[in-house]
N, C-alpha and C positions, 0 to 999 in steps of 0.2 A: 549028314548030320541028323541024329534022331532026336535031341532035345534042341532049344532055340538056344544057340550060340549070341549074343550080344555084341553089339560092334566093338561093347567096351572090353572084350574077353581079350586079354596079353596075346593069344593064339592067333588072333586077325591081324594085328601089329607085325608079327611076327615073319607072315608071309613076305619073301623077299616080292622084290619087284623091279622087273625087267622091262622097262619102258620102249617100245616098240614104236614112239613117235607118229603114231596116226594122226589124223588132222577130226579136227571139230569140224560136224558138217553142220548147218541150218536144216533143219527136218521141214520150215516151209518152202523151201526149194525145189523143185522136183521129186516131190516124194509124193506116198498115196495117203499121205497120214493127217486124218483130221486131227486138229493142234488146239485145243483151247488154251487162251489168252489168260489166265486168271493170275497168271506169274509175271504178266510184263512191268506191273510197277514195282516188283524185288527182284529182276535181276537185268531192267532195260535193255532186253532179248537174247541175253545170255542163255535164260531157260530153254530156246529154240535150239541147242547144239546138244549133238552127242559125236561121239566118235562114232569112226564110220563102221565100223564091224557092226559097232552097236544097234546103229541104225538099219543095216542088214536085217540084222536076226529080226529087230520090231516088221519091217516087210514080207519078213518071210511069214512071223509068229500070223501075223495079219490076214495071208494067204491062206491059213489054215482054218479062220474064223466059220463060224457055220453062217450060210448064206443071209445076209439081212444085219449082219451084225461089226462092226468096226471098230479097233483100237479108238481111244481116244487120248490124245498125249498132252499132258500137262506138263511138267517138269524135267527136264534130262540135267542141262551142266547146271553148276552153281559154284561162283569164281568161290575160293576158298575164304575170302576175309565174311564174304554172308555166308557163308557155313558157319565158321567160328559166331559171327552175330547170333544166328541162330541157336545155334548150342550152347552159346552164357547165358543168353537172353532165357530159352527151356530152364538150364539150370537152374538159374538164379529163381526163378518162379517153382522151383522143387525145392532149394533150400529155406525158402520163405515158409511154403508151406510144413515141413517138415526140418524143422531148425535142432531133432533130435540124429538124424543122419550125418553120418560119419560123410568126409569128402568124398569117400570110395563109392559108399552107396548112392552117393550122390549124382556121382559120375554115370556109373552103372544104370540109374534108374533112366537118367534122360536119356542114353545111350536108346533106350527102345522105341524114342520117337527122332531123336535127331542125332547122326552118326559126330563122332569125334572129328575133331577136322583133319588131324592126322592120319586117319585111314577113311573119310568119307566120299564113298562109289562115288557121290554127286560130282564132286570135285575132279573127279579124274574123267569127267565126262564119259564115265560106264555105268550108269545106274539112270533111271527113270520112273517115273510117277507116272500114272496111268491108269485109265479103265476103260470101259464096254460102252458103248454106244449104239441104237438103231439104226439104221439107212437114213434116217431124217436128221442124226447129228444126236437127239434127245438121248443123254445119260440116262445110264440102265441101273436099277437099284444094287448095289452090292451090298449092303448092311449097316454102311455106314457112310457118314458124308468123305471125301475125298480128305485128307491130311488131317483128321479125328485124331486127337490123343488118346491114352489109354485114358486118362482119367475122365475125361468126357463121355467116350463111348462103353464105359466100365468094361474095356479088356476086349469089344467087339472089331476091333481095328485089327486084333490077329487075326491071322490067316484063315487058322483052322478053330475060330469062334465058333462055339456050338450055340449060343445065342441069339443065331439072327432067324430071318424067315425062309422056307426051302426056297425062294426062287434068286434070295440072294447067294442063298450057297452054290446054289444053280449057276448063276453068272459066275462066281469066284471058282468053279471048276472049268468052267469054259477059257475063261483067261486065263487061269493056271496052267489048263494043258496045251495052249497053243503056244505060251513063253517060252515054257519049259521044254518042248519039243523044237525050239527055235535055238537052246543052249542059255538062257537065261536062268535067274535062279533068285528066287524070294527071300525078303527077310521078311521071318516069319509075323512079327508084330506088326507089320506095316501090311496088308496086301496088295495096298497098290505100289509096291517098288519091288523093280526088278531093275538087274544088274547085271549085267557081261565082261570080265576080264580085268575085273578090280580085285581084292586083295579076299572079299568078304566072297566071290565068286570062286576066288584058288581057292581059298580054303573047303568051302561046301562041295567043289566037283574032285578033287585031291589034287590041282593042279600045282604043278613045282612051284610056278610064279605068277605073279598078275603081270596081265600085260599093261596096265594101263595105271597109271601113279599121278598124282597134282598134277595138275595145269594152269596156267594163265590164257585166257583167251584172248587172240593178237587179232 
C-alpha cells in the first residue's frame, strides 16, 4: 500500500477471513518480552495475550534488535466490547468537536486512532502496541508519547512524521525494520501498532485471507 489505507476503508472489511483457531498465549509466561503494565486496569490482563504466531514473530522481530536494545509490549488483545468502548467514546469526542461532519467522516476520522470493532487487529489478538527500550527497561524516545492522538501530537503519531527529532526517527526505523522483517505490518498513523494475520495485515501483504477474526478470551 503506497498511501495510508484507513481501517475505516470498505477494502479492510472486505477481506474474507479464514479463522485458523490458534489459542491466545500470555506474553508474561515464558517469553523474553519485557511487558509494561500501563494497560492492566482496561482490560484486567486481557492486554497480556496474543495469538501465538503473533507472539513468534515479536521474538523473533526482538532477535534482530541491535544489541542493548528490547521490545517493549504494551498492548496485544483487547476483548471486543472495550474496543467498541473505545471507538464511541473517540467518536463521540470527534463529533462534539466537529458537529459540522457528516457520520462518515466521522467514522473515518476516529478510524486513525482507534480501529472499528468490526475489523479491529486488537480484537482478533493479532495486532500490538509497542516500543524500543534500553537494557535497563527505560523507554527510548520515538516522537511521541506511546497512544498520542493525531490531534494531540498534531499528525506526529504517523509513522512517517517528518516532524519529530532524528534520533526519534532513528528508533522508529529500528523497530520498523525488525517488525517488518519478522512479517508484521504497521498502520501507518499509529507507529507503535503492529499486526500479524488480521484482515488490515491480508490486505497490506496481498494475502487471500486473514488468519485471525474476533475472539473471546476463555
Amino acid at each position: 500500500m503506497t498511501e495510508i489505507v484507513l481501517m475505516s476503508d470498505p477494502k479492510v472489511a472486505a477481506v474474507p477471513v479464514q479463522e485458523c483457531g490458534e489459542r491466545l498465549m500470555d506474553v508474561r509466561r515464558g517469553s523474553q518480552l519485557l511487558v509494561d503494565e500501563r494497560k492492566w486496569q482496561d482490560s484486567a490482563g486481557a492486554f497480556a495475550h496474543l495469538r501465538e504466531g503473533v507472539l513468534d514473530r515479536l521474538l523473533a522481530a526482538q532477535a534482530q534488535l541491535p544489541g542493548g536494545l528490547r521490545l517493549l509490549y504494551v498492548e496485544g488483545y483487547r476483548p471486543p466490547a472495550l474496543q467498541r468502548r473505545y471507538f464511541d467514546e473517540y467518536a463521540a469526542g470527534l463529533r462534539a468537536d466537529h458537529p459540522e461532519w457528516a457520520a462518515e467522516q466521522v467514522h473515518s476520522m476516529a478510524s486513525r486512532y482507534v480501529s472499528p470493532p468490526g475489523v479491529a487487529p486488537h480484537s482478533a489478538g493479532a495486532a500490538v502496541d509497542l516500543t524500543l527500550a534500553d537494557a535497563d527497561g527505560r523507554e527510548l524516545d520515538l516522537g511521541t508519547r506511546m497512544n498520542a492522538t493525531p490531534e494531540e501530537s498534531a499528525g506526529a503519531c504517523y509513522t512517517r512524521a517528518e516532524h519529530i527529532s532524528d534520533e526519534a526517527r532513528s528508533h522508529r526505523a529500528v523497530l520498523s525494520t525488525a517488525l517488518t522483517a519478522a512479517g508484521l505490518v504497521n498502520y501507518p498513523t499509529e507507529w507503535w501498532h503492529w499486526s500479524y494475520g488480521d484482515r488490515y495485515w491480508a490486505l497490506g501483504t496481498g494475502a487471500a485471507a486473514a488468519h485471525y477474526g474476533p475472539v473471546e478470551l476463555t
